[in-house]
N, C-alpha and C positions, 0 to 999 in steps of 0.2 A: 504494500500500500504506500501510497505518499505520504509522506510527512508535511504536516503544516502545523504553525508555529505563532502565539498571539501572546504577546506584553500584556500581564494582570498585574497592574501594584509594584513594577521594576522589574516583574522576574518573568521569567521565559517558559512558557507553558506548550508544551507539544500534544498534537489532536491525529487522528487519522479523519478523512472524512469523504466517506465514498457514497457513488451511489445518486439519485435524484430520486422525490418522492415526498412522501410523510420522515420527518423526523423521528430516528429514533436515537437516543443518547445511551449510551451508556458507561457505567460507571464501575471502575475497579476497586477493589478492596488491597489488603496489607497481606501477601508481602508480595502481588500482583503489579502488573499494568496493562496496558492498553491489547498488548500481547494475548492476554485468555479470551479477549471475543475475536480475536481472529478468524475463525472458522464460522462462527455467526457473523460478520462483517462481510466476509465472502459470500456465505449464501442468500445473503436477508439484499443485498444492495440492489439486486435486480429489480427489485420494489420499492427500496426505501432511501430515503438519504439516511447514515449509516454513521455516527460520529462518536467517537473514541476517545476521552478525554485518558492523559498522565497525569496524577496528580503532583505538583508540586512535592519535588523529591522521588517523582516516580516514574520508572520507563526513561524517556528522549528529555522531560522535561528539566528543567535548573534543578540543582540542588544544594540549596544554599546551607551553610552552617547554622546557621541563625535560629531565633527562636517562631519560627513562624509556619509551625505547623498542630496549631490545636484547632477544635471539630470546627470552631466558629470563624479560621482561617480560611480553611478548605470550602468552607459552605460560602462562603463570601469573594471567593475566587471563581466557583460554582456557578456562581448569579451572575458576576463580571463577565464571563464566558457564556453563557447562555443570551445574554444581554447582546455583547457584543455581534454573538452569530446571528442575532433575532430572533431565534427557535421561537416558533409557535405550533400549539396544535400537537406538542413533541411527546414521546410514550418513551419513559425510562427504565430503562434495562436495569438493576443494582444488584450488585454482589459484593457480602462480606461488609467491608467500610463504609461501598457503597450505598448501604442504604439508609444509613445516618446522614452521609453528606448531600447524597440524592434528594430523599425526601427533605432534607434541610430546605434545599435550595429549593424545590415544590412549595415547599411550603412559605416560602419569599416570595414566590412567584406563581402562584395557584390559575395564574387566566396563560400561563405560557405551555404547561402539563392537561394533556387530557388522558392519558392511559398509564398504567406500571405494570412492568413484570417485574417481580421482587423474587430475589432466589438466594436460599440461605445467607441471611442476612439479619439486620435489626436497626431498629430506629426508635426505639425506645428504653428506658431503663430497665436496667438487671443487674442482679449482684453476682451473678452465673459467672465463672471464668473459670475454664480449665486447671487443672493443676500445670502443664506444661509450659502455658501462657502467662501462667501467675509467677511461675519460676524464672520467666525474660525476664520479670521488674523488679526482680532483686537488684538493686542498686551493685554498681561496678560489677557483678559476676552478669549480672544479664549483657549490662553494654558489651564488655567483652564479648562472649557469645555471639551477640546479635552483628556487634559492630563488626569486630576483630575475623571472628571464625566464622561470621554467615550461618550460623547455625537454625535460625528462624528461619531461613528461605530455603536451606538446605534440609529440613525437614519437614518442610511443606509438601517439598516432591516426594517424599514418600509417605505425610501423615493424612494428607488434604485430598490424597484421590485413592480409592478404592480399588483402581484398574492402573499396572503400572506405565508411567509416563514412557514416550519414546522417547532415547537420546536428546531429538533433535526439539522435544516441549521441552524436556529440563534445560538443554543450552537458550532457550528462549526464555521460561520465567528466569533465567539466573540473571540473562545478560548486561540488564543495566545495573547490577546490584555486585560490582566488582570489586571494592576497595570498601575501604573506611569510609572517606567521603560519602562515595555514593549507597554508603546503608544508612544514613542518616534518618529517614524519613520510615525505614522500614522497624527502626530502634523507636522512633518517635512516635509511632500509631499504636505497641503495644504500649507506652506510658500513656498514651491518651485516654485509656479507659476506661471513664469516670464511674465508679464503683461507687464513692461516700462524695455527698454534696458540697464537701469541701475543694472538691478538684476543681479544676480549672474550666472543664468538658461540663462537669454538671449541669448546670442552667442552661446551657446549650442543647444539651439532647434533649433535658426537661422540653422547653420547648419546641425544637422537632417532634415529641411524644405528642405532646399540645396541639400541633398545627394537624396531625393525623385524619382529626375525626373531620376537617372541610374535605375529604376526599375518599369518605364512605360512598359516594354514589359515584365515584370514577371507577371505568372498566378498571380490572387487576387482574394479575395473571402472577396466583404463589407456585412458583415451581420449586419444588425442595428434593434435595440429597438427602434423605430421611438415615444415614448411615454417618452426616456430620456429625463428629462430637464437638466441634467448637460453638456453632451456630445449631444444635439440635435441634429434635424435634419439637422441643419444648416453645422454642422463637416461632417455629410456624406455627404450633398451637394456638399461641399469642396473636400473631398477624391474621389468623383465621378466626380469633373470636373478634379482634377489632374490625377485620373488615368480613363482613359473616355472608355477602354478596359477589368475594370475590370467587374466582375462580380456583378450585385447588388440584393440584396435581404434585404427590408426591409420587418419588420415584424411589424403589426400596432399597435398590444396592446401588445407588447413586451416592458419592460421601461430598464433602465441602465443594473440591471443583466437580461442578455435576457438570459445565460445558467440556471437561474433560471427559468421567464415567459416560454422561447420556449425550454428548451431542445431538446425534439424530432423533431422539425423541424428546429433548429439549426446540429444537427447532420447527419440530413439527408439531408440536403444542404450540410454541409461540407463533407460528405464521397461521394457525387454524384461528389461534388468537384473535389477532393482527385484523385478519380477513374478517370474522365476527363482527367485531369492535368499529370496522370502517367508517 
């Protein structure tokens, strides 16, 4: 795909954006980038215009030292971006981180979103966190790990999919995530995860949680990896009693990347979707 590339707030943010059509966005999670909808970016463009955001610190885009990656950053880069492209009418794909930041920015901009496929994900509060995950945020034994040894990304390729990756996806989730430097963002999202309302995140997702129910009567499409333990079953539970109208489709031996495990039946749910929803 092309690389294209737009100034949010000084720093340099990189997008794929294929395809003509109805808008569809979508949005990656931690320790991801634009890289996991590749294959739905392929398929889906012959229809849609087809857009891939990196987030800040993620994939092609900048990744600064700095302190400027918590939920209310991201969600505000989010808006900048969406703004700028003028997306209307737009249906948000989110995974993972994505659907904190996703529905964030929905929920800033609720007349620019008409449709969501949400898939293993959350956008509201939980005090749920893996033992694994809990163990990155060990102050200096996490950064290490995460920073130093890659050990977040590198056991994502074997903890986050159910079916094993090919060489040629792990050299792809690895590749912008090579040095110190460039794991910054990926160290940064597991401390974002506002667990007690004293964080930083807190009031922010509060929020997000809050803006939810203006979007009980938009199409939604849950598609879930019912075999994540990060994102479980329990988060689609949640998303399915909030939105009791949406669409559900769990997939059983699907785990966290389910556009790895289900591709094909991930996308043929969401284009039957898509198609419905017109």
């Amino acid at each position: 795909f092309g690389s294209h590339w737009m100034e949010i707030d000084g720093r340099t943010i990189h997008y794929i954006d294929e395809g003509q059509g109805p808008a569809l966005l979508m949005v990656h999670g931690n320790p991801t980038w634009s890289f996991a909808w590749r294959r739905l970016v392929r398929d889906l463009a012959s229809e849609y215009r087809v857009i891939a955001i990196d987030h800040l610190g993620c994939g092609f885009s900048e990744k600064p030292q700095a302190d400027e990656y918590a939920l209310d950053n991201h969600i505000r880069r989010l808006v900048a971006f969406v703004e700028q492209l003028d997306l209307n009418d737009a249906t948000l794909f989110a995974h993972d981180w994505g659907g904190a930041i996703g529905m964030g920015c929905a929920g800033r901009l609720p007349d620019r979103f008409r449709r969501f496929v949400l898939m293993n994900t959350a956008a509201f509060r939980s005090r749920s966190i893996p033992l694994r995950i809990a163990a990155c945020r060990i102050p200096s034994f996490g950064t290490l790990g995460m920073r130093a040894l890659n050990l977040f990304s590198l056991a994502a390729l074997r903890m986050a999919s159910e079916q094993p990756l090919s060489p040629a996806a792990k050299t792809g989730f690895l590749a912008p995530y090579d040095s110190w430097a460039n794991r910054v963002a990926v160290k940064e999202f597991v401390h974002d995860i506002p667990l007690h309302q004293s964080h930083r995140s807190y009031a922010t997702l509060k929020a997000v949680e809050d803006s939810l129910k203006q979007f009980q009567d938009s199409p939604m499409l849950l598609a879930w990896g019912m075999k994540d333990w990060c994102f479980s079953p329990e988060f689609y539970q949640e998303f399915c009693q909030r939105f009791p109208q949406a669409e559900q489709h769990p997939i059983a031996d699907a785990g966290h990347y389910i556009f790895e495990d289900a591709h094909d039946e991930l996308l043929t749910t969401a284009r039957d979707f898509l198609h419905r929803t017109e």
